[in-house]
C-alpha positions in Angstrom: 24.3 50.4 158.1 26.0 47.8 160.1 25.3 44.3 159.3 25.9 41.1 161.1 25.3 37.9 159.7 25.5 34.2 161.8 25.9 31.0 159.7 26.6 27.7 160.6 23.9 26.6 163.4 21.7 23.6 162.6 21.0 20.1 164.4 23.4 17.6 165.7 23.7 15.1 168.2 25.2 15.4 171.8 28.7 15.1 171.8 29.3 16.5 168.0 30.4 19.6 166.9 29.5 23.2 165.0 31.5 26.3 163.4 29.2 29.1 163.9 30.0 32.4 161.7 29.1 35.7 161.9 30.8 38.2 159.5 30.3 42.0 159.7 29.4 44.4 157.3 28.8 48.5 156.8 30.5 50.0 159.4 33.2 52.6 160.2 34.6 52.3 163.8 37.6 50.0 163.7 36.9 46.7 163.9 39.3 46.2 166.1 38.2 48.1 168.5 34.7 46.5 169.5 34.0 44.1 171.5 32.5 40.9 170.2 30.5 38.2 171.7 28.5 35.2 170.7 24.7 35.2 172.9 22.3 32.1 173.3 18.9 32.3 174.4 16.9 28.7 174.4 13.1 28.7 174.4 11.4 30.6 178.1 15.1 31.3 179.1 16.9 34.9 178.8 19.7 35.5 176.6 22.9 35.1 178.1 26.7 35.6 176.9 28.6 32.8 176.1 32.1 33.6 174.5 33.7 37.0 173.7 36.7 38.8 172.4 37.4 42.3 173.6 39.5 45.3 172.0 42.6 44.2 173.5 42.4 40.6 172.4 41.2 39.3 176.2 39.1 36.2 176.0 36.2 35.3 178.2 33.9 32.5 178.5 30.7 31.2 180.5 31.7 28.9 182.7 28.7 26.5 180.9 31.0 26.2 178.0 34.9 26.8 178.8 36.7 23.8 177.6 34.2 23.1 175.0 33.3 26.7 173.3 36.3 28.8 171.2 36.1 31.8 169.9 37.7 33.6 167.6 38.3 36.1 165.0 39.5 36.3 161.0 40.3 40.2 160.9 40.9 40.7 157.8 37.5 38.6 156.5 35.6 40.9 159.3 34.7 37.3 160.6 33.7 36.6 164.2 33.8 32.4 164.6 32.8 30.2 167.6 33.8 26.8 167.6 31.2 24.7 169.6 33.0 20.8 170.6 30.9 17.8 172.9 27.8 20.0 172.4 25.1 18.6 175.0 21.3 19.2 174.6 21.1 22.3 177.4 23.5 23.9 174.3 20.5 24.3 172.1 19.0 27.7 171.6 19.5 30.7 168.9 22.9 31.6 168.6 23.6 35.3 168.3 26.6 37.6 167.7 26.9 41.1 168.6 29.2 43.5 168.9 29.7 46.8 171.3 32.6 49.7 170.8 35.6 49.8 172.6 34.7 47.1 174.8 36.6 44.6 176.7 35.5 40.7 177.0 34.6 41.1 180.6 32.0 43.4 179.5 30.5 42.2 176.6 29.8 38.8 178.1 28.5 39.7 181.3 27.1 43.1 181.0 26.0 42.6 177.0 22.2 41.9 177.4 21.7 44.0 180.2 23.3 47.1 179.6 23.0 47.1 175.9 25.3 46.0 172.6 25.0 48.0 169.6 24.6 45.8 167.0 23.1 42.3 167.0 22.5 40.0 164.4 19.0 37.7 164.0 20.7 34.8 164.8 21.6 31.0 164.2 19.4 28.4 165.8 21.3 25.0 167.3 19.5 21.7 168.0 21.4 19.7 170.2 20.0 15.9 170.2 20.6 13.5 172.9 
């Protein structure tokens, strides 16, 4: 059974910074080739992407965060990390990562909520003071 796992989130004030986790457990299909995101949803809004890395490596962002937001991935820890810098309050909401099969960034971060990833974790809540 596939497990993923966020750590990291908690409260800081606008303009600080957070390492959010999310390490993967119990499956089979090559982690390299999913496609991995990182999804926020803050309180009466949808969830939308905000960082992914497809199965070739490719990179995308949400414009929201691009120059503030990294993501990346340990491979061999099975360890998906987003690296959150000058965090403003409209950043806080739960933090979640998810991950689709043989997907490409593009996809996961546009398409992910909509059209379905196939495993999501519960999530990692960020509270971003001003």
């Amino acid at each position: 059974q596939v497990q993923l796992v966020e750590s990291g989130g908690g409260s800081v004030q606008a303009g600080g910074s957070l390492r959010l986790s999310c390490t993967a457990s119990g499956y089979t299909y090559s982690y390299y080739s999913m496609g991995w995101g990182w999804f926020r949803q803050a309180p009466g809004k949808e969830r939308e992407g905000v960082a992914a890395i497809g199965r070739a490596g490719d990179i995308s962002y949400a414009d929201s965060v691009k120059g503030r937001f990294t993501i990346s991935q340990n491979n061999a820890k099975n360890t998906l990390y987003l690296q959150m810098n000058s965090l403003k309050p409209e950043d806080t909401a739960m933090y979640y990562c998810a991950a689709k099969k043989n997907s490409y960034s593009g996809y996961v971060l546009f398409s992910g909520v909509t059209s379905g990833m196939d495993y999501w974790g519960k999530g990692t809540l960020v509270t971003v003071s001003s």
